[in-house]
Structure formats: structure tokens, C-alpha cells
N, C-alpha and C positions, 0 to 999 in steps of 0.2 A: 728085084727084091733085095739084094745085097746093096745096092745104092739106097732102098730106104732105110734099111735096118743100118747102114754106116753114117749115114743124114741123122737118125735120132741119138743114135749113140753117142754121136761127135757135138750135137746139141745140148746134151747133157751132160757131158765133160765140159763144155764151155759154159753154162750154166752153173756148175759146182764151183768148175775155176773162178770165177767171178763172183760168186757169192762168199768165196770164204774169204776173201779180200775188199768186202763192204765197210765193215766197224772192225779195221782193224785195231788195237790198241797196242802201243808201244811203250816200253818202259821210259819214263823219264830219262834225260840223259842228266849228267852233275850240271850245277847251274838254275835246272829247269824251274819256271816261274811258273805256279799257281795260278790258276784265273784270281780273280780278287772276290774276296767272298769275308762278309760281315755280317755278323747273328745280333740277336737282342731278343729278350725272353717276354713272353706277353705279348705280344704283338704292338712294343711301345717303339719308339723309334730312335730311342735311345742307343747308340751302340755298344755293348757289352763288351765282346770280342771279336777281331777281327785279323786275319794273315797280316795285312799291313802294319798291323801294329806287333804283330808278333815276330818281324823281321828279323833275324841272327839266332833266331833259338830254333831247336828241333820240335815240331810238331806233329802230334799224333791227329790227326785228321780224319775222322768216322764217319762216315754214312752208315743211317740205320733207318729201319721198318719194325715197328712194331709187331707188323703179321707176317714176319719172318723171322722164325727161331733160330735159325742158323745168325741172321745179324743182333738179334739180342743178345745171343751166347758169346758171338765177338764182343759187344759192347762191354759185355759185362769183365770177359778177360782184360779186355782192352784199361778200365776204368779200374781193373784191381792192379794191372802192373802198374799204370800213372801214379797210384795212390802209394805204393811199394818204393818206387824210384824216389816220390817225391819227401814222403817220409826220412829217407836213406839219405839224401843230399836234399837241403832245405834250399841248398842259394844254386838252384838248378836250373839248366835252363832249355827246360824244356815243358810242352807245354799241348794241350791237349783240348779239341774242341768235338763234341757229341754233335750231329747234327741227324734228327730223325725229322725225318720224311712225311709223317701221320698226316693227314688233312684233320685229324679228329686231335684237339688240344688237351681232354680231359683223358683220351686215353694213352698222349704220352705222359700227362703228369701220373698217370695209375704206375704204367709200368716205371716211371724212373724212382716212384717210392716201392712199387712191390721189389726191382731188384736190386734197389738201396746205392741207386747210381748218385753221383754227389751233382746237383741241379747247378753249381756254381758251374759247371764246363757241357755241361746238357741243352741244346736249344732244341728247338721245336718248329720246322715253316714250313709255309705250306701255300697255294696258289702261286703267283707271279715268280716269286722269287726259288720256290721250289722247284719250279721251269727253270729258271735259270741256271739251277745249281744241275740239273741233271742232266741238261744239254751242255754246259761248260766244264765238268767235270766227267764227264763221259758215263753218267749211270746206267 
């Protein structure tokens, strides 16, 4: 009886130890390189914005979900400091790209006019490339 209750016991200590060691996520260390990640609004193929091109300056970098309030309410802090900084120093350099997540297009244009987010630094993607960004970026 004590052999199997120390057999389960010990199986789920090594179960725990193991799992909480699956996705672990690490802070960037100085240096650290981005996956390479480029937006364009509409689904044109155009590119708007992109890390590569934003090389040497500071960027504020956001993932968001539309049906998550907590990431809206970041966006929304997020886009009024941008807007503060940028105001305050014009030849700044820094530089800020929205990226939500929606598969539905009409309802990030809703929310990015109901929260009066500025659409110039707001993109929207969704299927192929939205895999990409959540498996490369660790979402």
C-alpha cells in the first residue's frame, strides 16, 4: 500500500515538474532580435510597416484581441502614451505598431474607431500569417 501511494505521489510530482517547464518564456536578453514581422492594412500586399524597417528606433510592439478587454484597455493606454511622446518630441524615435488578432475585419475597424485608436499604426491579420505571428512571437 505505501509503495503505491509513494508510486502515485512521485508521478505527479514529476508530472507537475515537467509541465511547468513546457512554454517556458524568457525575457529577452540586450541585443535580442525579433522574428521578422511585416503588416499592411486591407488585406493589400503592400507593405505599410514593418521591424525591418524600423531598425535603430524603439518600438512599441502590441498584440491585441478584440474579445479581450484587458488587451483593448492595454491598446488603448498603449496608443495614448505613443500619441503623448510623439506629440512632445516630433523628431522621435520611436515608433509603434498595433497588431490585432480578429479573424472578423469589420469588427476591428469598429473597435479602432469606437476607441478612437489612430488606424495609421493599427493593422489587422488574420489566417496564415496570424499563425505565424503567434507561433513566432510566443502568443
Amino acid at each position: 500500500m505505501k509503495r503505491t501511494i509513494f508510486g502515485i505521489v512521485g508521478f505527479f510530482a514529476l508530472l507537475l515538474a515537467s509541465s511547468a517547464f513546457t512554454e517556458r518564456i524568457t525575457a529577452p536578453a540586450v541585443g535580442y532580435m525579433a522574428p521578422a514581422l511585416s503588416v499592411s492594412n486591407d488585406d493589400s500586399s503592400e507593405e505599410i510597416a514593418s521591424l525591418s524597417a524600423l531598425r535603430g528606433n524603439y518600438v512599441l510592439l502590441s498584440f491585441w484581441d478584440s474579445s479581450r478587454a484587458d488587451s483593448r484597455l492595454a491598446m488603448n493606454q498603449y496608443q495614448h502614451w505613443f500619441d503623448s511622446r510623439l506629440s512632445a518630441t516630433p523628431d522621435h524615435k520611436i515608433a509603434m505598431i498595433g497588431v490585432n488578432l480578429d479573424s472578423n475585419t469589420r469588427m476591428f475597424e469598429e473597435i479602432v474607431k469606437r476607441d478612437r485608436l489612430n488606424r495609421a499604426n493599427q493593422f489587422n491579420i488574420a489566417g496564415e500569417k496570424a499563425s505565424f505571428v503567434v507561433e513566432n512571437f510566443q502568443l
